[in-house]
Every structure is written in structure tokens, then in C-alpha cells.
PDB file of N, CA, C, O and CB in Angstrom:
ATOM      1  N   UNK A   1       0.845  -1.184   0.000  1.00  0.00           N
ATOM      2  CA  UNK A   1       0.000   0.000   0.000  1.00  0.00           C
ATOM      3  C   UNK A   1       0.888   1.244   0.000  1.00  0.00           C
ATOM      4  O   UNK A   1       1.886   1.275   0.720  1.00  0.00           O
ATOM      5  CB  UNK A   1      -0.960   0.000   1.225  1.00  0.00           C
ATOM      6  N   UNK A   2       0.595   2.141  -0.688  1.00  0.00           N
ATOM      7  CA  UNK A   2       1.466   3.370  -0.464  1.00  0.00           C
ATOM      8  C   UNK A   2       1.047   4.168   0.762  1.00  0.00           C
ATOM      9  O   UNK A   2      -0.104   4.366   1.150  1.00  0.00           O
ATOM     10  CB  UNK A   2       1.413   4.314  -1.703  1.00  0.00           C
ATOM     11  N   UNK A   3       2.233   4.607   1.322  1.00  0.00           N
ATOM     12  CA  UNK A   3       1.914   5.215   2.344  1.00  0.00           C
ATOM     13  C   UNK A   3       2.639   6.673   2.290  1.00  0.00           C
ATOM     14  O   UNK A   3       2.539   7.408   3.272  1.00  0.00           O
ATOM     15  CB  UNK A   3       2.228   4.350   3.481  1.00  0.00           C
ATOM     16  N   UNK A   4       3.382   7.098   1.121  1.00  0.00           N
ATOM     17  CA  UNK A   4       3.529   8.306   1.070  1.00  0.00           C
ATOM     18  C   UNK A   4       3.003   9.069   1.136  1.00  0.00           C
ATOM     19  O   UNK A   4       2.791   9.418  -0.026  1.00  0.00           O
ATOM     20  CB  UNK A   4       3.828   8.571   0.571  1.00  0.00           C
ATOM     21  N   UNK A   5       2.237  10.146   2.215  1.00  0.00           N
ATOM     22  CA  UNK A   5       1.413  11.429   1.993  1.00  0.00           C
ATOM     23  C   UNK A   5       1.655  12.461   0.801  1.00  0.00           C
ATOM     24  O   UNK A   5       0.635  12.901   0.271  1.00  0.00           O
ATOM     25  CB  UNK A   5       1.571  12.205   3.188  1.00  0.00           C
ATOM     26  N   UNK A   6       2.812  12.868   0.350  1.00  0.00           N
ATOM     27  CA  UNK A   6       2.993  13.526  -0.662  1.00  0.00           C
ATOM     28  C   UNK A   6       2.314  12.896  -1.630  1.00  0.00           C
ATOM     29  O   UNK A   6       1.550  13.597  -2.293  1.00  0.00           O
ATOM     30  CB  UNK A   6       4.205  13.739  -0.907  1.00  0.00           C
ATOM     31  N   UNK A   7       2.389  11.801  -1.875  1.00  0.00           N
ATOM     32  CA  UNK A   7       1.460  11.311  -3.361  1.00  0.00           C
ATOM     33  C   UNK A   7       0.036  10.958  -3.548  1.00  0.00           C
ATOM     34  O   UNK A   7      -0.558  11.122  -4.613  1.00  0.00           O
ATOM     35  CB  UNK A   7       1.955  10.092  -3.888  1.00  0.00           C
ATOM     36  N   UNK A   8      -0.492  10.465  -2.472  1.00  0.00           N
ATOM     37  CA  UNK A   8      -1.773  10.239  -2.127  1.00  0.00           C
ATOM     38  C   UNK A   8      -2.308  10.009  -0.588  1.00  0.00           C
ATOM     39  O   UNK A   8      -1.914   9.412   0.414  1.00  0.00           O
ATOM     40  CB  UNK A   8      -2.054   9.194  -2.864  1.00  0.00           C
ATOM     41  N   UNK A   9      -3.428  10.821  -0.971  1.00  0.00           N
ATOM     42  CA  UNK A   9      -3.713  10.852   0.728  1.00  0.00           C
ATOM     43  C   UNK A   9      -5.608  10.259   0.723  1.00  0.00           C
ATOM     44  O   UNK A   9      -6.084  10.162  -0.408  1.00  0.00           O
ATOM     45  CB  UNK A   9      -3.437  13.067   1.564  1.00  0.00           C
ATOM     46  N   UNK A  10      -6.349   9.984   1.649  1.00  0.00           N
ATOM     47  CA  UNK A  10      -7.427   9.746   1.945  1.00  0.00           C
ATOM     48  C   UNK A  10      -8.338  10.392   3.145  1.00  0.00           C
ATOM     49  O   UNK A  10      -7.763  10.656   4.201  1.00  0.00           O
ATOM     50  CB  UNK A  10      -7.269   8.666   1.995  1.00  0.00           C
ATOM     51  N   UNK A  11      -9.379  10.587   3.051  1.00  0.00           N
ATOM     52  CA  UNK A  11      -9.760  11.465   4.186  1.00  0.00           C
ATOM     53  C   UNK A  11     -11.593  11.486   3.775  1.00  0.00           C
ATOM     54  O   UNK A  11     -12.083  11.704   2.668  1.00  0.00           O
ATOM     55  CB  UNK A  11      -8.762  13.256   4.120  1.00  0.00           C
ATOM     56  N   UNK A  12     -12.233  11.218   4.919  1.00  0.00           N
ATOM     57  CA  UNK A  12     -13.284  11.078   4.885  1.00  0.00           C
ATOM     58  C   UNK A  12     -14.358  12.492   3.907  1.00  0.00           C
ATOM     59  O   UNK A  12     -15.105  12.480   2.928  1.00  0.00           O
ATOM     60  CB  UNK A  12     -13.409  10.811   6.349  1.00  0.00           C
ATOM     61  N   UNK A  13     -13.834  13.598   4.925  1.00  0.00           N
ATOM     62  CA  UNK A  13     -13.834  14.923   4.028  1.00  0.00           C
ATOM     63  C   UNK A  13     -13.634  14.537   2.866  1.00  0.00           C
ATOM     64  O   UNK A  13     -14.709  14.710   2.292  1.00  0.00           O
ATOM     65  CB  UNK A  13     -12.845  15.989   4.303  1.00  0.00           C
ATOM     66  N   UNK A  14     -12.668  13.977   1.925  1.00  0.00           N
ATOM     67  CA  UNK A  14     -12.397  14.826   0.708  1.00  0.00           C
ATOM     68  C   UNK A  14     -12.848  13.588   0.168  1.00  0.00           C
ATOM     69  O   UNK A  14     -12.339  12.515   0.492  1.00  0.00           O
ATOM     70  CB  UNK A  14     -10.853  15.571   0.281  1.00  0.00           C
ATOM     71  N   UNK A  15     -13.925  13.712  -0.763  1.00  0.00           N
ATOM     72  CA  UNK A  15     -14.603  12.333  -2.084  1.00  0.00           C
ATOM     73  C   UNK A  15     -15.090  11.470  -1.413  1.00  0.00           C
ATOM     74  O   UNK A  15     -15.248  10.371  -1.945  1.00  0.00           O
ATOM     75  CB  UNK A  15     -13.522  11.376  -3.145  1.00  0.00           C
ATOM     76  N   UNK A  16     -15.597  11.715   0.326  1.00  0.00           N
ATOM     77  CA  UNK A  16     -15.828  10.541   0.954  1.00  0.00           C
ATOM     78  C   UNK A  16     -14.827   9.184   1.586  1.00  0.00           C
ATOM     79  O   UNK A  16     -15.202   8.120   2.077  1.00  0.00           O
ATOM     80  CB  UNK A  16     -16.564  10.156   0.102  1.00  0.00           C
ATOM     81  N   UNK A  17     -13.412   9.720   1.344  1.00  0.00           N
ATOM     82  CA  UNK A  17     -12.595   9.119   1.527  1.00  0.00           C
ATOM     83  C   UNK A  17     -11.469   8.549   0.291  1.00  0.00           C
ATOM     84  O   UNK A  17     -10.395   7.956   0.379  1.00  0.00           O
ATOM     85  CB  UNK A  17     -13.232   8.376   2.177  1.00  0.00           C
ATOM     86  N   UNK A  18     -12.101   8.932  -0.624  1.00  0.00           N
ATOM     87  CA  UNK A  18     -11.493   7.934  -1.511  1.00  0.00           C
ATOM     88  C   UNK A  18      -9.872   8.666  -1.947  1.00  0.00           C
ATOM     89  O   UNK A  18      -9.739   9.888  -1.881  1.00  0.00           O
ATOM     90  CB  UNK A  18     -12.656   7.654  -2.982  1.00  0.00           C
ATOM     91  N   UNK A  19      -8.949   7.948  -2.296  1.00  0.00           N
ATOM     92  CA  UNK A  19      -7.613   8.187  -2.546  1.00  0.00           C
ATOM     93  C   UNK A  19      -7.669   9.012  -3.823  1.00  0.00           C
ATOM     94  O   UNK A  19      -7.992   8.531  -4.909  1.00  0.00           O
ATOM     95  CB  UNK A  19      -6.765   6.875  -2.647  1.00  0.00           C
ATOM     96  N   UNK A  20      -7.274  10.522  -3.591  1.00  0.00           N
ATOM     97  CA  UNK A  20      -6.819  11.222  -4.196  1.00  0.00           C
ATOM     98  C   UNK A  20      -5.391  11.813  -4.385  1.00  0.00           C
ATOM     99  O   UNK A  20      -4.509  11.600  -3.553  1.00  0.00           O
ATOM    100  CB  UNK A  20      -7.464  11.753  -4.010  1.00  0.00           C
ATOM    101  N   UNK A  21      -5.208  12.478  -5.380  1.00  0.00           N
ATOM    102  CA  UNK A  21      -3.578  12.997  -4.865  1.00  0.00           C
ATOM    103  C   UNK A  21      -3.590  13.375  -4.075  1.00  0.00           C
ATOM    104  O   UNK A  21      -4.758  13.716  -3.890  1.00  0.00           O
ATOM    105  CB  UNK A  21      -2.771  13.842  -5.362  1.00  0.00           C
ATOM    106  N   UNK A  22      -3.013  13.635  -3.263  1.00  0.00           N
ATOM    107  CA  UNK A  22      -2.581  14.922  -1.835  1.00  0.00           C
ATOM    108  C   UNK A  22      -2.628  16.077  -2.525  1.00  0.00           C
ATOM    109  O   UNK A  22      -2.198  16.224  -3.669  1.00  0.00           O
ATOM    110  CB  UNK A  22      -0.831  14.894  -0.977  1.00  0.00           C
ATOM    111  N   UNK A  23      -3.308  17.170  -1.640  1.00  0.00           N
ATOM    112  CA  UNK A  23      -3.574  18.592  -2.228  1.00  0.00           C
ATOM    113  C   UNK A  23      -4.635  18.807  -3.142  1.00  0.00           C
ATOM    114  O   UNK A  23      -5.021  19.970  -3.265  1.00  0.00           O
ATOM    115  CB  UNK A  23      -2.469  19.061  -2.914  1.00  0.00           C
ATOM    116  N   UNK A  24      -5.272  17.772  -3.918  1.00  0.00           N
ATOM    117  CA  UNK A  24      -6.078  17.781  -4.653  1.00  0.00           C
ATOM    118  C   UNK A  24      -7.347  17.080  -4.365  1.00  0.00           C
ATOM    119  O   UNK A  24      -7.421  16.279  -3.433  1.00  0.00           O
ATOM    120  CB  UNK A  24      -5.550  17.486  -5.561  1.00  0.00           C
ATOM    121  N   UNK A  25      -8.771  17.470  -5.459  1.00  0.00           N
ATOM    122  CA  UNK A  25      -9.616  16.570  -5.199  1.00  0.00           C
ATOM    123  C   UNK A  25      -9.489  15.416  -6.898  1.00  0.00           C
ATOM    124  O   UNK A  25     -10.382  15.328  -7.740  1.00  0.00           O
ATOM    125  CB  UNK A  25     -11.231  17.501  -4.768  1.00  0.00           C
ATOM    126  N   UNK A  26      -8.563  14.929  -6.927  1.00  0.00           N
ATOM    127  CA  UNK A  26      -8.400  14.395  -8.061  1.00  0.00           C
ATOM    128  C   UNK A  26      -8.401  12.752  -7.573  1.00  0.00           C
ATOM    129  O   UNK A  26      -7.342  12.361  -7.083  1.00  0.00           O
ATOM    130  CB  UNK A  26      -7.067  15.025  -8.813  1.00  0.00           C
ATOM    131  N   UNK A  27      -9.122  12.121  -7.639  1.00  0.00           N
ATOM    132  CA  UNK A  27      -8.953  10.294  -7.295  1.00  0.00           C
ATOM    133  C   UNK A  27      -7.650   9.552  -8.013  1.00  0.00           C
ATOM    134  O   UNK A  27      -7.344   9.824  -9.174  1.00  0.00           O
ATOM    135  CB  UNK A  27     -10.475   9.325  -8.027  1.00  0.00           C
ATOM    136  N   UNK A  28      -7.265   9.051  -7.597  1.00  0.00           N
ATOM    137  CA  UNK A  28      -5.952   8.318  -8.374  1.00  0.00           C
ATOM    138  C   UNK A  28      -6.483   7.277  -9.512  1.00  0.00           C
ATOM    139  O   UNK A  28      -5.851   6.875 -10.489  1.00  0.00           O
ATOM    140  CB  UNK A  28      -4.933   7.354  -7.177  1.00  0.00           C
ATOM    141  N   UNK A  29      -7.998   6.902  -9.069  1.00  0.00           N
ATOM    142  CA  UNK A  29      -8.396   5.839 -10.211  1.00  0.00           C
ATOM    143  C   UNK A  29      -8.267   6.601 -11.230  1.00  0.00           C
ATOM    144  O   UNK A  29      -7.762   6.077 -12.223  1.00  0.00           O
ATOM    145  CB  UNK A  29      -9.830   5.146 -10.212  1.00  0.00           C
ATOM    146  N   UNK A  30      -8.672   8.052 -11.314  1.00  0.00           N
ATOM    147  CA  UNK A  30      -8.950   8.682 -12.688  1.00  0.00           C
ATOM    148  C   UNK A  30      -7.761   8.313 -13.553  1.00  0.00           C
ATOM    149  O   UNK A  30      -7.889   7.964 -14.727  1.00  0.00           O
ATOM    150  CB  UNK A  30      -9.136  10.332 -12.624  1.00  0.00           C
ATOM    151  N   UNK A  31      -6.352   8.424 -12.788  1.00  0.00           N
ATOM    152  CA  UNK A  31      -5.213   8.574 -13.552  1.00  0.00           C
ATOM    153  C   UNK A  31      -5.076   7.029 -14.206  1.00  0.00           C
ATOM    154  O   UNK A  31      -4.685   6.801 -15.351  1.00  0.00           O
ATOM    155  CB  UNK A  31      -3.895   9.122 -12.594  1.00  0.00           C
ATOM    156  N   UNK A  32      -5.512   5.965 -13.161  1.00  0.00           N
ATOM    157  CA  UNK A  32      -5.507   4.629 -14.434  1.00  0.00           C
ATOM    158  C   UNK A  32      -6.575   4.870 -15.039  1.00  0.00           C
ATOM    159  O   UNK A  32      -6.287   4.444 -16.157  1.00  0.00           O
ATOM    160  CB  UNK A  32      -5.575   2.946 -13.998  1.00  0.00           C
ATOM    161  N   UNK A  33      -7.698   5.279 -15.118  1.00  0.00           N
ATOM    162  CA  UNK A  33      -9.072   5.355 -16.529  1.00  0.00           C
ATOM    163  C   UNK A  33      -8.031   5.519 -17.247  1.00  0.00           C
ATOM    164  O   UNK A  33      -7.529   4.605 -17.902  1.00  0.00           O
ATOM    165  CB  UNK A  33     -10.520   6.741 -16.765  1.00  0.00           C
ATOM    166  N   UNK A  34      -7.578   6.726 -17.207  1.00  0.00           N
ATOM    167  CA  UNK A  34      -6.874   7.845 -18.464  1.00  0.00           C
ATOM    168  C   UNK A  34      -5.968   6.456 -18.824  1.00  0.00           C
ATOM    169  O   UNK A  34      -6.437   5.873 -19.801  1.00  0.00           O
ATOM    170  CB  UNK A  34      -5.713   9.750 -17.823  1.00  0.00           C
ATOM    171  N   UNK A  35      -4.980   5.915 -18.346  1.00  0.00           N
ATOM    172  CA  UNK A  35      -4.071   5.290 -18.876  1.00  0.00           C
ATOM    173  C   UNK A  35      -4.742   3.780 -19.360  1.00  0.00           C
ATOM    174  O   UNK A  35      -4.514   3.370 -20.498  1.00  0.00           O
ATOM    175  CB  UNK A  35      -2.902   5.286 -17.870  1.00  0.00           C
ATOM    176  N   UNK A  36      -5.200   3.352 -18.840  1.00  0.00           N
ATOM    177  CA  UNK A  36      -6.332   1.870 -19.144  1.00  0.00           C
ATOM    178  C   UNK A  36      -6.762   2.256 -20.745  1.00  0.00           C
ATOM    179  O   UNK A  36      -6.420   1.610 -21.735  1.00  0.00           O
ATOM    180  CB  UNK A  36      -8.193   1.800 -17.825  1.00  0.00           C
ATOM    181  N   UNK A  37      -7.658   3.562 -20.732  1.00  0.00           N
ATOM    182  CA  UNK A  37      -8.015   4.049 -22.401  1.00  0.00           C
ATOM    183  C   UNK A  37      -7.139   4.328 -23.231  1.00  0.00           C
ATOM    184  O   UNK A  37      -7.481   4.670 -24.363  1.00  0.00           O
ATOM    185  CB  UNK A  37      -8.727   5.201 -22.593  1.00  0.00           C
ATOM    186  N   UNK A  38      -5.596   4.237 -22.821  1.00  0.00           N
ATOM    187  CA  UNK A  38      -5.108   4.400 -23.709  1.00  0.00           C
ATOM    188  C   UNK A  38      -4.390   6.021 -24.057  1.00  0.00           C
ATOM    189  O   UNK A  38      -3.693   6.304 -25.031  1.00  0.00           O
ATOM    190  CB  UNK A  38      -6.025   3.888 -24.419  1.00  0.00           C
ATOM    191  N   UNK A  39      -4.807   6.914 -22.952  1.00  0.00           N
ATOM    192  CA  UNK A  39      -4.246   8.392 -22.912  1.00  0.00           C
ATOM    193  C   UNK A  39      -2.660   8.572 -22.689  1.00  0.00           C
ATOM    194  O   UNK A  39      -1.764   7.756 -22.904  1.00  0.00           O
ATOM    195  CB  UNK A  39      -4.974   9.170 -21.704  1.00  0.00           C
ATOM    196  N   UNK A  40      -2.607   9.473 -22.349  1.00  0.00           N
ATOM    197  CA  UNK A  40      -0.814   9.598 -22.013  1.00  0.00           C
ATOM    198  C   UNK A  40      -0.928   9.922 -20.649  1.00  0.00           C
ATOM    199  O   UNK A  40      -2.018   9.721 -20.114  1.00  0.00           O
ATOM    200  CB  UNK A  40       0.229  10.940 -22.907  1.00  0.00           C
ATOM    201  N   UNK A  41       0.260  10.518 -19.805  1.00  0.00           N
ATOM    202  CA  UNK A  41       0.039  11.068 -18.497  1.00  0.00           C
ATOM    203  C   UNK A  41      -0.293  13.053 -19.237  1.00  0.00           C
ATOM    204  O   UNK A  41      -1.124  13.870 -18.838  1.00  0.00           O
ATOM    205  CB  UNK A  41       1.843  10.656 -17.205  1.00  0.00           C
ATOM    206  N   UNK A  42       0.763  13.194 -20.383  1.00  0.00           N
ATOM    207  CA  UNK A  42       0.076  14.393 -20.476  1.00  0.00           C
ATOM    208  C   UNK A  42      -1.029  15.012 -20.842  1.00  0.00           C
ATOM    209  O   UNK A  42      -1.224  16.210 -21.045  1.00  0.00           O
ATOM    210  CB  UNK A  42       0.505  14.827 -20.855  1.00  0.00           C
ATOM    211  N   UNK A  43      -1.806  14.019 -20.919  1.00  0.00           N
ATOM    212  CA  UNK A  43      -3.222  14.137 -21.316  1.00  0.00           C
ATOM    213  C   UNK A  43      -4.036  14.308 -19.824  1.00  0.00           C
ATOM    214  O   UNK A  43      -4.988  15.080 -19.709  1.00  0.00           O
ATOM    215  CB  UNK A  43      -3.727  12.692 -22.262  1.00  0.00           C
ATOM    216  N   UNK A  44      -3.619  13.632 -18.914  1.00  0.00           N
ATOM    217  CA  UNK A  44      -3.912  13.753 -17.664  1.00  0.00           C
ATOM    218  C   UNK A  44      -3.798  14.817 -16.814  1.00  0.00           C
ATOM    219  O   UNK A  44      -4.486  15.233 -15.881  1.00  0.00           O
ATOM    220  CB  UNK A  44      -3.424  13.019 -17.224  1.00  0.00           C
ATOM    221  N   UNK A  45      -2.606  15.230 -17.425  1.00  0.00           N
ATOM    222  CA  UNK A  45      -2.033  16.340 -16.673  1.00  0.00           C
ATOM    223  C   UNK A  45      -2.878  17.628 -17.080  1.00  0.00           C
ATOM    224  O   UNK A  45      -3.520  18.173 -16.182  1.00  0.00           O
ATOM    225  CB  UNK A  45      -0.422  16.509 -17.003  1.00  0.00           C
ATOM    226  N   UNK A  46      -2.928  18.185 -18.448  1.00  0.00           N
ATOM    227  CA  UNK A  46      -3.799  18.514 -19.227  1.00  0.00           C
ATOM    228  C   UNK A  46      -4.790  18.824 -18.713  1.00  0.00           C
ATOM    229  O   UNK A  46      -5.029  20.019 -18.540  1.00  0.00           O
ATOM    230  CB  UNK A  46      -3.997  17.823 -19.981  1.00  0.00           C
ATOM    231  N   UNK A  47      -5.946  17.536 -18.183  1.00  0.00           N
ATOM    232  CA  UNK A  47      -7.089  17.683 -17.969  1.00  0.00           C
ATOM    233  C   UNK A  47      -7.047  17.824 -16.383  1.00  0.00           C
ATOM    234  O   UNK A  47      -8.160  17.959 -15.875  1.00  0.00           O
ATOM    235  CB  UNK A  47      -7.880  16.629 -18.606  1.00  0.00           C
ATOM    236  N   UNK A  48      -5.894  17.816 -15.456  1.00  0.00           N
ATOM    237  CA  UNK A  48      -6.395  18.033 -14.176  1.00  0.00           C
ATOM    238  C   UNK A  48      -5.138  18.683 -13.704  1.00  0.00           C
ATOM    239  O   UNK A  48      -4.472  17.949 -12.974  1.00  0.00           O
ATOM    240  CB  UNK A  48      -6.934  16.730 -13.356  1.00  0.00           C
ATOM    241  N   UNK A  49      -4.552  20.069 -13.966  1.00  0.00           N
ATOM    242  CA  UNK A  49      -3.182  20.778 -13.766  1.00  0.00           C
ATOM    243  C   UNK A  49      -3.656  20.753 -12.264  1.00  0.00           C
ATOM    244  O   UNK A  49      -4.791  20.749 -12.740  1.00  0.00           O
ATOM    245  CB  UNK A  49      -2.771  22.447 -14.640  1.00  0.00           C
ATOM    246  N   UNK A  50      -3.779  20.742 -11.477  1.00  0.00           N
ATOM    247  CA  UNK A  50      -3.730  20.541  -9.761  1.00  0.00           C
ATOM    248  C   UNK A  50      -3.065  19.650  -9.546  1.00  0.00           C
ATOM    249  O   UNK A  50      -2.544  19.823  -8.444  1.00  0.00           O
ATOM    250  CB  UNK A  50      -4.927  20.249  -8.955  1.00  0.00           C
ATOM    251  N   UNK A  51      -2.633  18.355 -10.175  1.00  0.00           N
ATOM    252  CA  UNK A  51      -1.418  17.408 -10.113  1.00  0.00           C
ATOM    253  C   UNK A  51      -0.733  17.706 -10.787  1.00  0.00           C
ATOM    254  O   UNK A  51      -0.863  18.366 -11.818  1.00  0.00           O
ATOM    255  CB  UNK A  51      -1.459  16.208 -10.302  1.00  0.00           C
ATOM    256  N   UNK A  52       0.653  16.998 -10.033  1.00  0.00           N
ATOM    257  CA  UNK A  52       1.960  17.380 -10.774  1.00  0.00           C
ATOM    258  C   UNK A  52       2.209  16.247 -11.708  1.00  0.00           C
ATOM    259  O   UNK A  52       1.423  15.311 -11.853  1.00  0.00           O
ATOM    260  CB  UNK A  52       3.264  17.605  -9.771  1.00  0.00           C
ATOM    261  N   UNK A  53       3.089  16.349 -12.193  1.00  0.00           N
ATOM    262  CA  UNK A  53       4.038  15.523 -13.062  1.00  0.00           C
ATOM    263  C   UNK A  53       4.972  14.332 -12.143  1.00  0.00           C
ATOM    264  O   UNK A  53       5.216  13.134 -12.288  1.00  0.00           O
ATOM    265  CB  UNK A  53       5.118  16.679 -13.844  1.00  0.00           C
ATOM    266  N   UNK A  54       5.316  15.346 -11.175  1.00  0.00           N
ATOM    267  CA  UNK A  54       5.814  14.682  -9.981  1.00  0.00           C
ATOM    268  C   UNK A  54       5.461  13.510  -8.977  1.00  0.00           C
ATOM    269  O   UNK A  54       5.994  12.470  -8.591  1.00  0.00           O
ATOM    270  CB  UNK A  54       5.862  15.476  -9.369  1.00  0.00           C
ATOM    271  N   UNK A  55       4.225  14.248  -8.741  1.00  0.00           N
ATOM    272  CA  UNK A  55       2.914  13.306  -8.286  1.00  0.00           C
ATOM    273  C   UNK A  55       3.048  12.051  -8.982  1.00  0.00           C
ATOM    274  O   UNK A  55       3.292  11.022  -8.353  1.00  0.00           O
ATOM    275  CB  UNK A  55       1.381  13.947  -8.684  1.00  0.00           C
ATOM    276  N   UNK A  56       2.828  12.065 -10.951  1.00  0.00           N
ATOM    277  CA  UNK A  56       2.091  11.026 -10.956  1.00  0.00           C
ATOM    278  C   UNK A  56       3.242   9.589 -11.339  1.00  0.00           C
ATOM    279  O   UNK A  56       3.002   8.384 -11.260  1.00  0.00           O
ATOM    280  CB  UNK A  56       0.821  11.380 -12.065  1.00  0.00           C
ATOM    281  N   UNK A  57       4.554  10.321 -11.776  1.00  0.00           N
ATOM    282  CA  UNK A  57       5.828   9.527 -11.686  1.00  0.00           C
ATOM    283  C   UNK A  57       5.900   8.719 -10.312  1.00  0.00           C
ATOM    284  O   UNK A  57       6.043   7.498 -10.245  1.00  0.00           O
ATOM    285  CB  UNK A  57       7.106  10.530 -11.812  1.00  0.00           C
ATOM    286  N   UNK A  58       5.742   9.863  -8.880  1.00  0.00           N
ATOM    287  CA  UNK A  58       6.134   9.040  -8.004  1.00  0.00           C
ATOM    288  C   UNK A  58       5.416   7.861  -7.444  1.00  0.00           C
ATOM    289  O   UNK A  58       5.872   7.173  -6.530  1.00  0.00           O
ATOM    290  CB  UNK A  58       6.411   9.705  -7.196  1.00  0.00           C
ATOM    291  N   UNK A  59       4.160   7.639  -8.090  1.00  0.00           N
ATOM    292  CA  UNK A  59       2.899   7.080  -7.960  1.00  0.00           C
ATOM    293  C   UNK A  59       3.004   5.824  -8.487  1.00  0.00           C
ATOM    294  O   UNK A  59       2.852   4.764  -7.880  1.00  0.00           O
ATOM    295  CB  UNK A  59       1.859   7.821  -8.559  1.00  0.00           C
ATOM    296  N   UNK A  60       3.280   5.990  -9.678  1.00  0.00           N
ATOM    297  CA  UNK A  60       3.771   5.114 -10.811  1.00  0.00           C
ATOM    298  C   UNK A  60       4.727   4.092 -10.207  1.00  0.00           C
ATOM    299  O   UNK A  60       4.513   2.905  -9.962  1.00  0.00           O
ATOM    300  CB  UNK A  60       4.516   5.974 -11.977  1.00  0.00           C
ATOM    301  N   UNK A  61       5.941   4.890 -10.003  1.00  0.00           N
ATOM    302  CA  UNK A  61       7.446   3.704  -9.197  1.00  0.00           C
ATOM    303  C   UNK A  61       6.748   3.384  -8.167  1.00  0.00           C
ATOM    304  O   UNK A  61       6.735   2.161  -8.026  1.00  0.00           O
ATOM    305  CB  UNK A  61       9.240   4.434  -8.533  1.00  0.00           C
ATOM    306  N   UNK A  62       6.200   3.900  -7.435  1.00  0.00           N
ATOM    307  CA  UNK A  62       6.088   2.937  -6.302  1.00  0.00           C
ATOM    308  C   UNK A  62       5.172   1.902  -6.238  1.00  0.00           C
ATOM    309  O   UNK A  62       5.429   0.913  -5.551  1.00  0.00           O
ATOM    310  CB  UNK A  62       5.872   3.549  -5.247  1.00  0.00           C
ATOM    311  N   UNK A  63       3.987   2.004  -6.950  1.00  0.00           N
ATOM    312  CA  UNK A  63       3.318   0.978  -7.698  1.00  0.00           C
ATOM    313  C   UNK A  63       4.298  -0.086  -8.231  1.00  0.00           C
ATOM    314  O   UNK A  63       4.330  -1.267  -7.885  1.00  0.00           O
ATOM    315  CB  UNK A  63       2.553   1.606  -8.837  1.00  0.00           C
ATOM    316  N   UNK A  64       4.981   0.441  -9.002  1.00  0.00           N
ATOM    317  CA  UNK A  64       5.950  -0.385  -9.331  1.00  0.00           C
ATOM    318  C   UNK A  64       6.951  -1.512  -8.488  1.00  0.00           C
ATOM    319  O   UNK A  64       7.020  -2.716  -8.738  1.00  0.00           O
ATOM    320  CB  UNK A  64       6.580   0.424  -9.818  1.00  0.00           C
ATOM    321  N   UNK A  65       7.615  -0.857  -7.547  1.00  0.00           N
ATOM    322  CA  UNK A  65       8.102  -1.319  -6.832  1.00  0.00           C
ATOM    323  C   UNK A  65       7.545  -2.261  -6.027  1.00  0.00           C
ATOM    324  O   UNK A  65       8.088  -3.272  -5.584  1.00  0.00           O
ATOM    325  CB  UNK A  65       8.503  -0.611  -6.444  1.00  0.00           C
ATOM    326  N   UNK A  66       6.205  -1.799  -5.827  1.00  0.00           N
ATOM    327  CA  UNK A  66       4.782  -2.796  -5.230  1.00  0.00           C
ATOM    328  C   UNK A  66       4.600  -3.969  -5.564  1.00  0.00           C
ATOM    329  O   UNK A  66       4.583  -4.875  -4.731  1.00  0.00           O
ATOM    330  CB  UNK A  66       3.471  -2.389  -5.578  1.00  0.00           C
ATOM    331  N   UNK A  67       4.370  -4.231  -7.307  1.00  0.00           N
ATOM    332  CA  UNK A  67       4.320  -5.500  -8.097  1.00  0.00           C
ATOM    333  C   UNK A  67       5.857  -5.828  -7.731  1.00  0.00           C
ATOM    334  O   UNK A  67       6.311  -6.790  -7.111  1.00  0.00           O
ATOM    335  CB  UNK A  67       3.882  -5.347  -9.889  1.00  0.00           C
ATOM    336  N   UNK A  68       6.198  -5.253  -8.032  1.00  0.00           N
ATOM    337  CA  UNK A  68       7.643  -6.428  -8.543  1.00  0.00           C
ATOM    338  C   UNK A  68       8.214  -7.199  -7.250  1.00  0.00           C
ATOM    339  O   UNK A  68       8.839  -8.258  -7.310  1.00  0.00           O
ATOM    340  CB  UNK A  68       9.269  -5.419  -9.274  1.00  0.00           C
ATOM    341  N   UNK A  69       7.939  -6.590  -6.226  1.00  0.00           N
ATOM    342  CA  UNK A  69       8.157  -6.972  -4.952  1.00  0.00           C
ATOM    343  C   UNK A  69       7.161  -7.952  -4.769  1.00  0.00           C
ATOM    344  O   UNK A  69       7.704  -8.680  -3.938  1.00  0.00           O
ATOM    345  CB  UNK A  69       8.132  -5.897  -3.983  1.00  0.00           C
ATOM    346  N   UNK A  70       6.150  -8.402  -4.984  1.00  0.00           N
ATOM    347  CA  UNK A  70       4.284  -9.028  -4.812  1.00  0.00           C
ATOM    348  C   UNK A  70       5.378 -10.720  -5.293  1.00  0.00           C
ATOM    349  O   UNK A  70       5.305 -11.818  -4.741  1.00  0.00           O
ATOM    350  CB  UNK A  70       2.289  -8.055  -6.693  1.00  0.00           C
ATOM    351  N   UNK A  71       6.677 -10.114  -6.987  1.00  0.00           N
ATOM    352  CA  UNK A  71       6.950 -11.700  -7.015  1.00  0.00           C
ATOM    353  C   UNK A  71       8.081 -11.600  -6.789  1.00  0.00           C
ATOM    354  O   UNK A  71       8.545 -12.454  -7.544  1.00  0.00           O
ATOM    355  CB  UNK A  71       6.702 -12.600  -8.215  1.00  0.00           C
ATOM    356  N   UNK A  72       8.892 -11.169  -6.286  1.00  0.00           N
ATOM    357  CA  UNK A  72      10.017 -11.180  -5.993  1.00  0.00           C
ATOM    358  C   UNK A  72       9.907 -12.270  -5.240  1.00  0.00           C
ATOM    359  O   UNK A  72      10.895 -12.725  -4.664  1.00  0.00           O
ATOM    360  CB  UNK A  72      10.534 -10.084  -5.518  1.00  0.00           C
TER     361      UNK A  72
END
């Protein structure tokens, strides 16, 4: 599970809880829709400039690091 606050945070307040970036009301699912359909991240970025670039890289590796560790 990520537990970085800088990248995503949860909170009953904000969407009812659901995992958004930190600082934003942006859900993190949105950012896989966008990528699942086939978008870019700058298409994402694009459509929701309240996240960074930063954000969604660091989101990404650690996801990453998540799977690969799941078979490590």
C-alpha cells in the first residue's frame, strides 16, 4: 500500500474518503481510466493541472516497486 502522503492521501472529508492525490480533489483511479483508455500522463495532466508531473511519476514507481516486490 502506499503510504507516502505527498502522493496520495485519503480522508473522509475529501470524495468521501477515496484516494486522491494529496492537495487535490483528483482520485488516483482517474489517472488509471486515463491510462487503461489508452491516454498519455500528459493528457492527464492537461485535464487536471492541480497534479503534478511529480505526483504522478512518483505514484507510478512505487506501484511499481509494489508489483515487482508481490513476485520477488
Amino acid at each position: 500500500m502506499l503510504r507516502d502522503s505527498s502522493i496520495i492521501s485519503a480522508s473522509p472529508e475529501i470524495m468521501g474518503g477515496t484516494p486522491v492525490f494529496t492537495g487535490t480533489r483528483v482520485p488516483v483511479q482517474t489517472l488509471l481510466d486515463y491510462l487503461k483508455a489508452g491516454e498519455s500522463i500528459d493528457d492527464f495532466l492537461d485535464g487536471f493541472p492541480t497534479v503534478t508531473r511529480e505526483q504522478v511519476i512518483a505514484l507510478l514507481e512505487e506501484a511499481g516497486k509494489q508489483v515487482i516486490g508481490m513476485v520477488a
